[in-house]
C-alpha positions as CSV (number, residue, x, y, z in Angstrom):
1,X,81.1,-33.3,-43.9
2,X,78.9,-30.5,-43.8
3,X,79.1,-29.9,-47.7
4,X,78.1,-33.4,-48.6
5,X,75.8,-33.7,-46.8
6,X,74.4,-30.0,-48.4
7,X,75.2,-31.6,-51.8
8,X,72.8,-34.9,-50.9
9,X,70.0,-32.1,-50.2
10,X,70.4,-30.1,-52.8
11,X,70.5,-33.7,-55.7
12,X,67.0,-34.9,-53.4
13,X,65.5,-31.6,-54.1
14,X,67.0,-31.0,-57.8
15,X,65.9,-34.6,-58.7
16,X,62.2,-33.7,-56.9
17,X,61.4,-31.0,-59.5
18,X,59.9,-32.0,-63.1
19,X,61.6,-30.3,-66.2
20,X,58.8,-28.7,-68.4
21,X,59.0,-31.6,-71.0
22,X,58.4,-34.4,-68.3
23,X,55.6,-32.0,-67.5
24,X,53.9,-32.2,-71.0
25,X,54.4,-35.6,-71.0
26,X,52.8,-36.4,-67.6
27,X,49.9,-34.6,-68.5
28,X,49.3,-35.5,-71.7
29,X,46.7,-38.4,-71.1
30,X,45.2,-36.2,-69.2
31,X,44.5,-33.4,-71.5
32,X,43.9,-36.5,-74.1
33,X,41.3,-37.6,-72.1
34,X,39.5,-34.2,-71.5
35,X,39.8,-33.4,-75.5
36,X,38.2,-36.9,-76.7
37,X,35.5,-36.4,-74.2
38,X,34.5,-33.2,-74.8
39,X,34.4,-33.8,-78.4
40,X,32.4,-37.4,-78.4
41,X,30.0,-35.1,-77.1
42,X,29.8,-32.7,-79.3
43,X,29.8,-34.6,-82.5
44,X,28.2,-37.4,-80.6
45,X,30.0,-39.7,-82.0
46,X,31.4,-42.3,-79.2
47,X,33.8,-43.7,-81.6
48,X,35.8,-40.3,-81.8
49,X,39.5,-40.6,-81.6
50,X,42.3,-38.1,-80.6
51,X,45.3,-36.8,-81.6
52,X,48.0,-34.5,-79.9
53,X,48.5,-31.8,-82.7
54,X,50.9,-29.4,-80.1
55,X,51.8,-28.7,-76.4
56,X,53.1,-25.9,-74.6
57,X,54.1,-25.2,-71.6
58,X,52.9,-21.8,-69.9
59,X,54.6,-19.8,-67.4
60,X,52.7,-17.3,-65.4
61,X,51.9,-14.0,-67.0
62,X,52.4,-12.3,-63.0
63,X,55.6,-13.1,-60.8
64,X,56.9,-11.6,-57.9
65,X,58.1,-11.7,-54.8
66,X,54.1,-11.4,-53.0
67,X,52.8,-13.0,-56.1
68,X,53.1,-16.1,-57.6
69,X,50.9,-17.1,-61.1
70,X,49.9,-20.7,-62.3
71,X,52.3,-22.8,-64.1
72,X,49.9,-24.3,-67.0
73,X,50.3,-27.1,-69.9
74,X,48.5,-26.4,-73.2
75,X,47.9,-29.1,-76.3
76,X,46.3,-28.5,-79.2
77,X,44.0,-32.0,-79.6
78,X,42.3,-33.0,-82.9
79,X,39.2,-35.4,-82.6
80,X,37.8,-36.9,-85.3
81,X,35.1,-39.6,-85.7
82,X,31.5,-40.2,-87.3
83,X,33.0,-38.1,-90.6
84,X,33.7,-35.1,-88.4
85,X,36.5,-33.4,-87.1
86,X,37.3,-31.0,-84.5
87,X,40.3,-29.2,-82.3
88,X,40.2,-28.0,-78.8
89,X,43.3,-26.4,-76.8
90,X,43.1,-28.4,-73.7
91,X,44.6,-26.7,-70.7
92,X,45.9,-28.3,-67.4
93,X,46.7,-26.4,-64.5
94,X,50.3,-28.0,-62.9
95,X,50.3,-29.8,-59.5
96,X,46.0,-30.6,-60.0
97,X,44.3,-33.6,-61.6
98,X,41.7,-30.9,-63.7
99,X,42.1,-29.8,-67.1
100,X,39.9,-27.4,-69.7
101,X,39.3,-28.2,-73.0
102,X,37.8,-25.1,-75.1
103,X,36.7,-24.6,-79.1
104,X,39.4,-22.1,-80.3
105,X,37.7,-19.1,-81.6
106,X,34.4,-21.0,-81.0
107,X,34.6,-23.0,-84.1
108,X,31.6,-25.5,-85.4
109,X,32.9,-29.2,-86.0
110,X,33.8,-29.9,-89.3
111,X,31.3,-31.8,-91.2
């Protein structure tokens, strides 16, 4: 008795937890979303589209037993729109609704 009933605990908990790709795709919208806006705006073009060039999943740089990092997702968005074009890595932080997108190596558009 007692070990099915640790069994059904254990599948509940087990079934809970997200693998990393069900991660990437969860978020990906997301991250979409935070890409295309970022770059409507700076090629200010509103008719800017996106495209998911890569994703990642990173795991904390610091874990231990008194410290715990941040489990992040990372793409690699293209925008393009208004004869211009532009990539951003867009990270999202796990278990939060915010995500970052940045210029890598503070690139220009591409005109």
């Amino acid at each position: 008795m007692r070990s099915t009933i640790l069994i059904g605990v254990l599948a509940t908990l087990v079934s809970g937890c997200m693998t990393e790709q069900q991660q990437l795709q969860q978020r990906q919208p997301s991250a979409v979303n935070t890409a295309l806006a970022r770059g409507r705006f700076d090629l200010n073009c509103p008719a800017a589209t996106a495209t998911v060039l890569s994703s990642d999943y990173i795991q904390p740089a610091i874990q231990g037993p008194w410290v715990n990092g941040l489990n992040r997702v990372e793409y690699t968005v293209g925008v393009e729109g208004c004869n211009q074009r532009t990539t951003y890595v867009v990270i999202c932080q796990e278990d939060t609704d915010t995500c970052f997108a940045a210029n890598p190596r503070n690139q220009e558009p591409i005109r």
